[in-house]
Every structure is written in structure tokens, then in C-alpha cells.
NUPA-386336 format. One record per residue (C-alpha): z, y, x; chain; residue number from 1; residue in one letter. Coordinates in Angstrom, 3 decimals, padded with zeros to 6 digits. Layout:
N
(pt (Z; Y; X); "A"; NUM; "A")
...
//
This chain:
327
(pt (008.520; 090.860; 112.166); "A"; 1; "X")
(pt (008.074; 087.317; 109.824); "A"; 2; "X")
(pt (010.249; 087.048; 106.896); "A"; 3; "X")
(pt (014.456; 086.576; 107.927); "A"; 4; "X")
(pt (015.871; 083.360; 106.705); "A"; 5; "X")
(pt (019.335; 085.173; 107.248); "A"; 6; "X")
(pt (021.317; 086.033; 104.335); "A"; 7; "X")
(pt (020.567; 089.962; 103.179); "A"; 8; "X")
(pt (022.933; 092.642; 104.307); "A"; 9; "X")
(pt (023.780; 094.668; 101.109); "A"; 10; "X")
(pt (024.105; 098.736; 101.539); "A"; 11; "X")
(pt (027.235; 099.845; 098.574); "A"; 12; "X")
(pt (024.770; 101.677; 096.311); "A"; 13; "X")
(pt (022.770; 098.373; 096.334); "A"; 14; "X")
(pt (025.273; 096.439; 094.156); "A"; 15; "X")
(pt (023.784; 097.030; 090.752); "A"; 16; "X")
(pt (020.849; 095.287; 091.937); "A"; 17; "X")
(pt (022.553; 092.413; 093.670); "A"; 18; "X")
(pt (024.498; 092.145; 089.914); "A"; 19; "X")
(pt (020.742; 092.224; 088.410); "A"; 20; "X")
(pt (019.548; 089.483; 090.551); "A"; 21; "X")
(pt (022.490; 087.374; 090.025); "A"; 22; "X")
(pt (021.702; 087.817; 086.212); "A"; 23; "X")
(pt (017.996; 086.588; 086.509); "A"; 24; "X")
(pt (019.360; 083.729; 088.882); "A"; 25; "X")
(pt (021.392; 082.766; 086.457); "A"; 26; "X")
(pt (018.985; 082.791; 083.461); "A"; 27; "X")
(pt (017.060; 080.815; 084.676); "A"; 28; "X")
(pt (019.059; 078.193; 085.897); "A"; 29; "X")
(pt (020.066; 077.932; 082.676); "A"; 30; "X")
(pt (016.999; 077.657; 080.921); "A"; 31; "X")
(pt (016.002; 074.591; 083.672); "A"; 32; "X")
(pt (019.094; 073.105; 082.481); "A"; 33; "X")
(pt (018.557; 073.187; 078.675); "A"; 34; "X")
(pt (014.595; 073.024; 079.230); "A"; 35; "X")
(pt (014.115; 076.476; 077.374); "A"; 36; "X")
(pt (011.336; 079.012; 077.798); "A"; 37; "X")
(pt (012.968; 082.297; 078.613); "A"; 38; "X")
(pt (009.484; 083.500; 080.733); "A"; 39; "X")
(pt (009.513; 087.070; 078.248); "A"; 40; "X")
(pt (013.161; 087.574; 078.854); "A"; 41; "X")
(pt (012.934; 087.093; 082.777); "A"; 42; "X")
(pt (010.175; 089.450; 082.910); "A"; 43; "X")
(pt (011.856; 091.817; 080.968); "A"; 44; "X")
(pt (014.882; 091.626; 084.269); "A"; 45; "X")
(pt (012.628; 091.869; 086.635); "A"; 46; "X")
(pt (010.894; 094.450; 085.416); "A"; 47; "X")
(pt (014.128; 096.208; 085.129); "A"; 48; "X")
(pt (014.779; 095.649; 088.526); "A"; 49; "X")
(pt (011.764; 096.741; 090.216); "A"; 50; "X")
(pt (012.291; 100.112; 087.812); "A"; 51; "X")
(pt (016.145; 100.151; 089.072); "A"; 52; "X")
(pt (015.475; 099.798; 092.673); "A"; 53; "X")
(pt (012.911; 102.662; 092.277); "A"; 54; "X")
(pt (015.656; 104.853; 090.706); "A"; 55; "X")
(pt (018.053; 104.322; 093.518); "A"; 56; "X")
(pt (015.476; 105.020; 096.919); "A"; 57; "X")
(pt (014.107; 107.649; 094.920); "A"; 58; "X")
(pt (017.239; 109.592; 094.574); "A"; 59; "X")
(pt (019.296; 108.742; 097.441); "A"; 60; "X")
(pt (021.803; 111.179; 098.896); "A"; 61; "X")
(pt (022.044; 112.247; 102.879); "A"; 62; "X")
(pt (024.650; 109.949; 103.720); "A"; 63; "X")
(pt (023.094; 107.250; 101.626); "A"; 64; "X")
(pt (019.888; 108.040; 104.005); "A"; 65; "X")
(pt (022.157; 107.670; 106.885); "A"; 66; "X")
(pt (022.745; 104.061; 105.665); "A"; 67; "X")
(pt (019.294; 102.821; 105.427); "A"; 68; "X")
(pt (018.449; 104.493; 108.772); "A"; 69; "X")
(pt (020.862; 102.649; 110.408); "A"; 70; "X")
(pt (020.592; 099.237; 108.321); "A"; 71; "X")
(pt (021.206; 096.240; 111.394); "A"; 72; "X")
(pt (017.448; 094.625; 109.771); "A"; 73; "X")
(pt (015.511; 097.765; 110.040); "A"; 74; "X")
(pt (012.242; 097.481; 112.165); "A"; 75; "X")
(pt (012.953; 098.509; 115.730); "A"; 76; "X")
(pt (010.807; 099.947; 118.045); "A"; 77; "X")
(pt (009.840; 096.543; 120.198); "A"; 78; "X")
(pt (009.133; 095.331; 116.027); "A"; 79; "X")
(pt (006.725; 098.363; 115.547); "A"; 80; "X")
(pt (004.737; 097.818; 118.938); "A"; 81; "X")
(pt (004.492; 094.657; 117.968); "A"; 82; "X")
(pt (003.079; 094.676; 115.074); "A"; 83; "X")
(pt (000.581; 097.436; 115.571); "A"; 84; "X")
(pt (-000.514; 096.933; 119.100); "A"; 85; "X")
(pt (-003.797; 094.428; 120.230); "A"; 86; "X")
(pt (-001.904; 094.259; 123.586); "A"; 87; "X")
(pt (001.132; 095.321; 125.319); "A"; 88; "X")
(pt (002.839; 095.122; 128.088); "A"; 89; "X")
(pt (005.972; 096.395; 129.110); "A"; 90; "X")
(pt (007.093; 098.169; 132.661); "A"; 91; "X")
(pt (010.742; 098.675; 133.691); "A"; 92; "X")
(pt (012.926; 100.534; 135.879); "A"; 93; "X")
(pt (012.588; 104.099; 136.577); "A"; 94; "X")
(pt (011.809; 104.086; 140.326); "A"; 95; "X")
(pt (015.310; 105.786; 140.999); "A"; 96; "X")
(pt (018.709; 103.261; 140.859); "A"; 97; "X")
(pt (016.860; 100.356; 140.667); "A"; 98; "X")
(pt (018.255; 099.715; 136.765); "A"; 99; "X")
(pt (016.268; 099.180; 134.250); "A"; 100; "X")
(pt (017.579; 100.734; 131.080); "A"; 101; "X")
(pt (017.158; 098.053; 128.044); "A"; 102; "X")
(pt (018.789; 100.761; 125.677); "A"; 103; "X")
(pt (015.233; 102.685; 126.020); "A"; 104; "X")
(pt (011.706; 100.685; 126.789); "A"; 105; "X")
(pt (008.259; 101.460; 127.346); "A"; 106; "X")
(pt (005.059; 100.028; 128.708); "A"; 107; "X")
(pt (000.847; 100.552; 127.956); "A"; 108; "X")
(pt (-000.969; 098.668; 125.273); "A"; 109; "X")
(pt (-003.877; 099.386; 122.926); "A"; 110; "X")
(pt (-004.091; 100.503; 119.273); "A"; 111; "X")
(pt (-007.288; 099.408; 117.756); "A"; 112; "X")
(pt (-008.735; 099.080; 120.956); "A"; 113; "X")
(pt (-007.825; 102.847; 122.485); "A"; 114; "X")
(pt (-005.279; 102.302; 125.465); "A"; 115; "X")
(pt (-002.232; 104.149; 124.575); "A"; 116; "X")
(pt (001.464; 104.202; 126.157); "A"; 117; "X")
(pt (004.090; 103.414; 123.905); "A"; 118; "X")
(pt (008.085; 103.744; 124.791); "A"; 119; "X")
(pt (011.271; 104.588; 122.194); "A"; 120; "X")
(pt (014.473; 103.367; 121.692); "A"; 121; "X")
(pt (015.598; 099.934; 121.234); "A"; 122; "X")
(pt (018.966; 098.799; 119.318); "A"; 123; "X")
(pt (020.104; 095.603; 119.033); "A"; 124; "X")
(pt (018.708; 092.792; 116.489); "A"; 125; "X")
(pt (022.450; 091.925; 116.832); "A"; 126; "X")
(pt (026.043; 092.200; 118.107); "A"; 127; "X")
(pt (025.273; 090.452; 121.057); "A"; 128; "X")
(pt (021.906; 092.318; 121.469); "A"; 129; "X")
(pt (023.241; 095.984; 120.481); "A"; 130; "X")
(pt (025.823; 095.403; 123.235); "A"; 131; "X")
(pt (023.206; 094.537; 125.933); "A"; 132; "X")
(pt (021.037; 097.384; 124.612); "A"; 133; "X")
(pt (023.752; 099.810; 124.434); "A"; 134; "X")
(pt (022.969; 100.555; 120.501); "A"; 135; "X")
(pt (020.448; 102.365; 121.569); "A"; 136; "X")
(pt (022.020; 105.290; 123.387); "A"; 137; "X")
(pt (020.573; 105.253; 126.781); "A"; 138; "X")
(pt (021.309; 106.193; 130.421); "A"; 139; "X")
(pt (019.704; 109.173; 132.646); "A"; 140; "X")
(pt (017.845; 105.730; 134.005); "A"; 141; "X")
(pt (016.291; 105.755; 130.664); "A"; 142; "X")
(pt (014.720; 109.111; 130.012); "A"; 143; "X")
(pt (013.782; 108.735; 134.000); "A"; 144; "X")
(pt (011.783; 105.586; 133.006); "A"; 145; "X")
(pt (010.446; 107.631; 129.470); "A"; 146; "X")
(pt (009.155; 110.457; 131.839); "A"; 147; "X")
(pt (007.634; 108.132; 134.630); "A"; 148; "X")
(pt (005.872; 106.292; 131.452); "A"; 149; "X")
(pt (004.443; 109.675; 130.430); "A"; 150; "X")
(pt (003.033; 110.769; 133.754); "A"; 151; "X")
(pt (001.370; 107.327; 134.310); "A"; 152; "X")
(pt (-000.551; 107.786; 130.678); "A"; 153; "X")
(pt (-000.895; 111.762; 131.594); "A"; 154; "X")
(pt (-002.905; 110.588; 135.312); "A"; 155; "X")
(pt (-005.253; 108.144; 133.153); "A"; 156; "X")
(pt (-005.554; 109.974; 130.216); "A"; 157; "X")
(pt (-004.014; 107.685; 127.863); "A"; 158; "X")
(pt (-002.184; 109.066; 124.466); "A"; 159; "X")
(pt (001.484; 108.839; 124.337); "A"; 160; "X")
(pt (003.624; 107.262; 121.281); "A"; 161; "X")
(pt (007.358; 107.584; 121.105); "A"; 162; "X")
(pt (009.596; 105.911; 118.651); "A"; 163; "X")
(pt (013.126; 107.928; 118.391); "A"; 164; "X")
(pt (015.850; 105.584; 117.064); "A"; 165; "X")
(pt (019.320; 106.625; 118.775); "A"; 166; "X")
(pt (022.487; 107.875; 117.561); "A"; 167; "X")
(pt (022.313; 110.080; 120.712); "A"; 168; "X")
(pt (021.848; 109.742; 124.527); "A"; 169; "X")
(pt (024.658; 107.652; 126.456); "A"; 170; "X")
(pt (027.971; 110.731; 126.874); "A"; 171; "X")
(pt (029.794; 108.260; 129.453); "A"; 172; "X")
(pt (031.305; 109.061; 132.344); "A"; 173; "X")
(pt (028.705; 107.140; 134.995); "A"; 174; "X")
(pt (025.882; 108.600; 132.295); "A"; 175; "X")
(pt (027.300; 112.085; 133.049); "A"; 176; "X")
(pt (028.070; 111.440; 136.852); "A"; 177; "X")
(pt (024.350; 109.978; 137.146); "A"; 178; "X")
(pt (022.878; 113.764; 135.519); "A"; 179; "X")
(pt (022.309; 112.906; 131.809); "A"; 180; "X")
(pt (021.645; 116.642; 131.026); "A"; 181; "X")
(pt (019.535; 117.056; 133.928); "A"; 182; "X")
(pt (017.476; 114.120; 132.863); "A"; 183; "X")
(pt (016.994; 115.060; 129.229); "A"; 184; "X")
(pt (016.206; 118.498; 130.132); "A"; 185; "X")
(pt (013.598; 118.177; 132.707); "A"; 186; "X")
(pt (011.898; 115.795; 130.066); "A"; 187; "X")
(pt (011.664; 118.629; 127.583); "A"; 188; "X")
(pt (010.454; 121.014; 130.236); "A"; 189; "X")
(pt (008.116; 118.169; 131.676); "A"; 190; "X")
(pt (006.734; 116.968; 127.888); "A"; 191; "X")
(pt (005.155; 120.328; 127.342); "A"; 192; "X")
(pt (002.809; 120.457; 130.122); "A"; 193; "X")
(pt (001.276; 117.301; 129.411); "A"; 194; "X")
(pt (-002.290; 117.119; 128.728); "A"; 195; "X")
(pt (-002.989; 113.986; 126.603); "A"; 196; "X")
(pt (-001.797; 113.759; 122.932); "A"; 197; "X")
(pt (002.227; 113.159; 121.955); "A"; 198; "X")
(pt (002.810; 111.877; 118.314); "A"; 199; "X")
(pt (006.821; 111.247; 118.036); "A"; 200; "X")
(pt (008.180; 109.265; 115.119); "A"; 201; "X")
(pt (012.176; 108.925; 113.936); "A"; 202; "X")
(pt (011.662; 105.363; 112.913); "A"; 203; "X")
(pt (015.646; 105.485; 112.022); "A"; 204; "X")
(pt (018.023; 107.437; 113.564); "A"; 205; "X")
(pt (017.692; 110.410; 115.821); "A"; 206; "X")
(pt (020.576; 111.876; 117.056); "A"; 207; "X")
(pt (021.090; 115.067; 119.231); "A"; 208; "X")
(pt (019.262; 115.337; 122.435); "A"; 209; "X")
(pt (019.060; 111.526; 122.871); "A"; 210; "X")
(pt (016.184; 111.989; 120.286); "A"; 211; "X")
(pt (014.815; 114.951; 121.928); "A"; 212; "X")
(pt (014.376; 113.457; 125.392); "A"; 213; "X")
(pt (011.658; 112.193; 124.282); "A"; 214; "X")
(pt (010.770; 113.855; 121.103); "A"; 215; "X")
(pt (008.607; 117.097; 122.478); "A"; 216; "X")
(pt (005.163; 116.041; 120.904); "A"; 217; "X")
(pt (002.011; 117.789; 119.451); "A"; 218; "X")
(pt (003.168; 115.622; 116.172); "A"; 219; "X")
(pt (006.658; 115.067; 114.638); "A"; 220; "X")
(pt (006.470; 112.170; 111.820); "A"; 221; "X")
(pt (009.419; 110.171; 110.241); "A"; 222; "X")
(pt (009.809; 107.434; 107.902); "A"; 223; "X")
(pt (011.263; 108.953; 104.650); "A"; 224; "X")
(pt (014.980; 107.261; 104.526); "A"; 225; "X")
(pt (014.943; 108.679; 108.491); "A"; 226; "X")
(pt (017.253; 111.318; 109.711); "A"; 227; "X")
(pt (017.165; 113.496; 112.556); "A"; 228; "X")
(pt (019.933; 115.493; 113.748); "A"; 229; "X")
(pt (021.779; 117.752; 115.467); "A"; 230; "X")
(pt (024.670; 115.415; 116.035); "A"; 231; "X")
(pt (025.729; 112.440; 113.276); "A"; 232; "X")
(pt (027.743; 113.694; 110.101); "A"; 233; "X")
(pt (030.846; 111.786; 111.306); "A"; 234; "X")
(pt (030.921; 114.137; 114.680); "A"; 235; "X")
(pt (030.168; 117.453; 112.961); "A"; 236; "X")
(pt (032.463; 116.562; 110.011); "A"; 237; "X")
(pt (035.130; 115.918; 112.959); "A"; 238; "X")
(pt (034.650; 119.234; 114.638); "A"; 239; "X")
(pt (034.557; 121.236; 111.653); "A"; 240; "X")
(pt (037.482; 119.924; 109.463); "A"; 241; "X")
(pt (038.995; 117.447; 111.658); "A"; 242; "X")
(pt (038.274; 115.026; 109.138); "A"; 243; "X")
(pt (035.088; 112.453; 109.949); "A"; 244; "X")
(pt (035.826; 111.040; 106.609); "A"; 245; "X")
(pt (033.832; 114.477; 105.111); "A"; 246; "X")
(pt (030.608; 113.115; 106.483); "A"; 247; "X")
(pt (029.136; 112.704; 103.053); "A"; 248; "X")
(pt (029.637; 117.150; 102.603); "A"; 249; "X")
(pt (028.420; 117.100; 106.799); "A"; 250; "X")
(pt (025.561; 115.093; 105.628); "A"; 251; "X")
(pt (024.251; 117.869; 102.897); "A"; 252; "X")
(pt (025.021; 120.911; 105.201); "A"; 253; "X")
(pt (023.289; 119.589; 108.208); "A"; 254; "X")
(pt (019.970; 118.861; 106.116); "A"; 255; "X")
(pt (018.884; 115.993; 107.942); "A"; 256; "X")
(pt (016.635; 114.647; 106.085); "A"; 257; "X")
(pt (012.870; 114.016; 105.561); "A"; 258; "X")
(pt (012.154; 116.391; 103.022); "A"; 259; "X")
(pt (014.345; 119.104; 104.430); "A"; 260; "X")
(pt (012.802; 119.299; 107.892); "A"; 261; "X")
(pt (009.551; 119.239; 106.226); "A"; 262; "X")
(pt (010.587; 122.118; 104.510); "A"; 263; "X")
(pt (012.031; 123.552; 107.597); "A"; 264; "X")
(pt (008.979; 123.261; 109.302); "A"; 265; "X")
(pt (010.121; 120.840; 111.700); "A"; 266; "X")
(pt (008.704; 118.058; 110.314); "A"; 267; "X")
(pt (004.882; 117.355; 110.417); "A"; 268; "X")
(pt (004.412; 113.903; 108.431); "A"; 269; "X")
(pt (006.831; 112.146; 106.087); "A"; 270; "X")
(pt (005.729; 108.461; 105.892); "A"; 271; "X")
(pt (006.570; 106.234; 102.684); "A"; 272; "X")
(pt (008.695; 103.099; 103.118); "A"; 273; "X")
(pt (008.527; 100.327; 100.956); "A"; 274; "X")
(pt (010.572; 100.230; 097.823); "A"; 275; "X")
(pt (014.121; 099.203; 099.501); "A"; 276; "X")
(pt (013.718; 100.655; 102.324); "A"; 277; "X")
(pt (011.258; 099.729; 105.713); "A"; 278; "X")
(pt (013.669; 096.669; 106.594); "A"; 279; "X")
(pt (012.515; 095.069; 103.274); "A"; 280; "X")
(pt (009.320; 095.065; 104.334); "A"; 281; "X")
(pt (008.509; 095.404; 108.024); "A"; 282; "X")
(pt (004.827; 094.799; 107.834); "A"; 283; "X")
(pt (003.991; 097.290; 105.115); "A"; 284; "X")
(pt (006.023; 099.888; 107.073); "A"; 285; "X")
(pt (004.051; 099.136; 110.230); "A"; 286; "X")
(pt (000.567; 098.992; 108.623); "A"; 287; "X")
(pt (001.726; 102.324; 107.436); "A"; 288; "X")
(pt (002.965; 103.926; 110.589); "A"; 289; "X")
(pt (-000.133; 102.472; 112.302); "A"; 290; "X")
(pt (-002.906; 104.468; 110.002); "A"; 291; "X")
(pt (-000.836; 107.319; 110.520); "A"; 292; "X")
(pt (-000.578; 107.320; 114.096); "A"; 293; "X")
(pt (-004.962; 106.296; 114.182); "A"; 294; "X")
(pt (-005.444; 109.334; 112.013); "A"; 295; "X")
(pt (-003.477; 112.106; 113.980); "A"; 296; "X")
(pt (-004.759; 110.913; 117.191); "A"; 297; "X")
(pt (-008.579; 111.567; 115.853); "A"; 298; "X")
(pt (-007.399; 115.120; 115.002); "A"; 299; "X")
(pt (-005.831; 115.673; 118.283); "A"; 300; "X")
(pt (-008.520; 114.248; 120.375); "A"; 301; "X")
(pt (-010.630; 117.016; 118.378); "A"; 302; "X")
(pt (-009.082; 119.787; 120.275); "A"; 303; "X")
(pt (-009.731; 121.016; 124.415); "A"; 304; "X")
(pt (-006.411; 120.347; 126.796); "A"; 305; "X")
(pt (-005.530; 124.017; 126.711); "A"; 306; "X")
(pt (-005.935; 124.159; 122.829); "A"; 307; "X")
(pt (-003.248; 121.284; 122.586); "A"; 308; "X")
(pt (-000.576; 122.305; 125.113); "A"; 309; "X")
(pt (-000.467; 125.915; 123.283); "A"; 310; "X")
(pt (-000.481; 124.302; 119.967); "A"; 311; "X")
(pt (002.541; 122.174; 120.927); "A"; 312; "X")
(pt (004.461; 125.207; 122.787); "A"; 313; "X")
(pt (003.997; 127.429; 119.552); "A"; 314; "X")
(pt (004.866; 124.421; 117.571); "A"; 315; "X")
(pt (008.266; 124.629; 119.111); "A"; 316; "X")
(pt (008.706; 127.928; 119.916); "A"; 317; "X")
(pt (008.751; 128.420; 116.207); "A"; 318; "X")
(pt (011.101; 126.399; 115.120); "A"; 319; "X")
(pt (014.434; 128.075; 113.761); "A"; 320; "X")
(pt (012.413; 131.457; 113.651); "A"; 321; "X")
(pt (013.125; 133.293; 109.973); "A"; 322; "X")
(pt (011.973; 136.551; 108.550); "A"; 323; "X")
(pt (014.410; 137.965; 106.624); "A"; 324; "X")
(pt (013.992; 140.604; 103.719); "A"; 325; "X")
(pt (015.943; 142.014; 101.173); "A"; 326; "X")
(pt (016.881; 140.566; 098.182); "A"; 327; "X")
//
């Protein structure tokens, strides 16, 4: 997760900062040129600009969300493991068709010395790379390697960590043909009878029930520009007024983001990203995802097997429950 050489990708609402910046570059090549102190007036810019780029995260719309959740530079989950892991090693295949799914990965490793299993998602770092890992959306092979992951840490008692980043589980034909729905499903009916602890987090984008095959936990957390949905803005903006290009107005109604599922009770733990978004900086985002995921596992190793699993079955079974009353 070092520092990119590669030129910045620039999300739309990002241009009157990139117009800022140029303004400060150009200051002060002109003050090298006529050998003129201008220190007070470039502070001055980039004070402004830390206090711009502050206005924009802070206020950003759904479908601006969307954006940075899907930004090509934003940490992945092989990035994440990486950086927060003493040691890891990865295991393929799921014992089945003799594939091994690149689209989701998994393996055992240890967080501060405490053996863990760790598995999620995994786009691309690039074209080439999101082709090979199908953007992320994987096979039945997949969630069949995700659940074969979890029973190995379930028979030695080791915690399990899953990183949802998908715009949804694979809908192809040989996806469909090979039981995609079966898959998912019997990892939602599997994920609740676990004994050891589950702590999910939507490190970008989690779509439909590609997210939820592996997103039944005893904690839900997501980075704050995350978004977690029912299906993306462009598919429910298609079905509803035949128009994707309404996505923005899809975006609102579908409440997808942090603070909404929070307030939806969905959502356990929001966690900050750096000013700019996690891509800007990978390691901050990591350190914090890494204290978060230390501290929830000492509260859940606080409480007996039987305590969890019925803590993580009401968890769900209350979700999308309202009282009404009259107004």
C-alpha cells in the first residue's frame, strides 16, 4: 500500500481542488523564478485547500459516495490484509470444480498475534487485473471457497474477518447453471450457526447478495464514503423509470449510505476515512480498520458461544422490523 507514482485519478466534484492546486503550483513557480518570498500567501492556499477538501467529503451526496466507493485506487481487500496482518497466507479452490475463484480470496493469518481467517472480495488494481478478477463479482466457486474458509476457522476456533467489496455476485449464465443462489443462500443459512466471532466490513462497494454471501456477522462496520445495497442505483433507477441515467434520485431513495444504515439499524460501526477519501491514504485507513476490528473482537470474545449465535440471529432478525403509531 506505498505511495503510487501514477498520475491521480480525479472524481468531477474534485475539480475545484485540482484548480486550487494548480494555483499554488503556479505561485510558486513563479516566485522561484523572480526569487520572491510568497511563504504567507502559499499558506494562505493551502490552508484553503485543506478547509475546501473538508467541505466537499463532508457533504458529499449518495451518488457522489458511490464514486469514492468505487474509485480504481481505493484499498482492496488483499491491500487491507496486508497491511494489518503479522502473517498470512492464502488457500484456494473450493474443493468442488477444481477453480479457484480470484474474484473472491481468503486464507488464515494473525492480527496482533491472535490467528484469525480473513477472506473478501478482490477487484482489480487495473484493467488487466479487474478482468482476471472479474471486478469483483464472483462465481458459486467463490462463496463455496468463503464457506469452506469459515468452517476451517469455526473447527479451530479462529475469528472470522470479511471484507465486502462487490457490485454484486457473478448473474452469468455458467454462474447460474453452476447454483449461484444455492451457494449464496446456504452461506447465509450456514454463517449463523457458527460459533467463533464474524466482524464484516463494506470496505467499498457492496452490492445485493454478492455482499451478503458473506456478510452474516455478529458485527457490520463500513468505511464512511462506503455503500451497501440492495442493488446499484443504475439497476434500480433502470427498473423503476427505465432510465439508469436517474441514479443520482435512485441513490437518495435507496439510502445506501453510512449514516443511513446506521440510522436504520443495520449498521454497527461507521469508520472515518482520511480527508479525500481511504485511497488517499491507504495506511491511515488500515491502521484505522485494524483498531476497530482488535476492539470488537475483545467484546465478542467476552460473551459464551450460545450468547453470540443468539445475539447475531436477533441482530438480523430485526432488521426491517418498524413499529408504527399514529401521527
Amino acid at each position: 500500500m506505498a505511495a503510487s507514482d501514477r498520475k491521480p485519478i480525479l472524481l468531477d466534484f474534485e475539480k475545484p481542488l485540482v484548480e486550487l492546486d494548480a494555483r499554488i503550483a503556479q505561485v510558486r513557480e513563479l516566485a522561484e523564478e523572480n526569487d520572491v518570498d510568497v511563504s504567507d500567501q502559499i499558506f494562505q492556499l493551502e490552508a484553503r485547500s485543506v478547509q475546501l477538501r473538508q467541505e466537499i467529503f463532508g457533504s458529499l451526496t449518495p451518488s457522489q459516495r458511490i464514486q469514492v466507493a468505487r474509485h480504481p485506487r481505493r484499498p482492496s481487500t488483499l491491500d487491507y490484509i496486508q497491511a494489518i496482518s503479522d502473517e498470512w497466507l492464502e488457500l484456494h479452490g473450493d474443493r468442488r470444480t477444481g477453480i479457484d475463484d480470484l474474484a473472491l480470496v481468503g486464507g488464515v493469518g494473525r492480527i496482533d498475534g491472535r490467528p484469525v481467517v480473513m477472506l473478501g472480495h478482490q477487484k482489480g488494481s487495473d484493467t488487466k487485473d479487474n478482468v482476471r478478477r472479474n471486478f469483483g463479482m464472483a462465481s458459486p466457486g467463490g462463496y463455496r471457497k468463503a464457506m469452506r474458509l469459515m468452517e476451517h476457522a469455526d473447527r479451530f476456533g479462529m475469528p472470522i474477518i470479511a471484507f465486502i467489496d462487490t457490485p454484486g455476485a457473478y448473474a452469468g449464465l455458467e454462474a447460474e447453471r453452476l447454483g449461484q443462489g444455492e451457494a449464496i443462500a446456504y452461506n447465509l443459512r450456514e454463517m449463523f450457526r457458527l460459533e467463533v466471532p464474524i466482524i464484516c466490513t463494506v470496505i467499498g462497494e457492496g452490492g445485493s447478495g454478492g455482499a451478503l454471501g458473506i456478510g452474516v456477522g455478529d458485527r457490520l462496520m463500513m468505511f464512511e464514503h462506503s455503500v451497501y445495497t440492495v442493488a446499484s442505483p443504475e439497476a434500480c433507477a433502470a427498473i423503476l423509470w427505465k432510465d439508469a441515467a436517474k441514479s443520482p434520485q435512485a441513490a437518495e431513495a435507496l439510502r445506501i449510505t453510512a449514516p443511513d444504515l446506521r440510522e436504520l439499524g443495520i449498521l454497527d460501526q461507521i469508520l472515518p476515512e482520511p480527508i479525500g477519501g481511504a485511497h488517499s491514504d491507504p495506511l491511515l485507513a488500515a491502521a484505522t480498520l485494524k483498531q476497530a476490528l482488535l476492539e470488537n473482537l475483545q467484546v465478542l470474545s467476552q460473551f459464551s458461544i450460545q450468547e453470540r449465535r443468539e445475539l447475531r440471529y436477533q441482530k438480523f432478525r430485526n432488521i426491517g422490523v418498524f413499529t408504527e403509531a399514529a401521527v
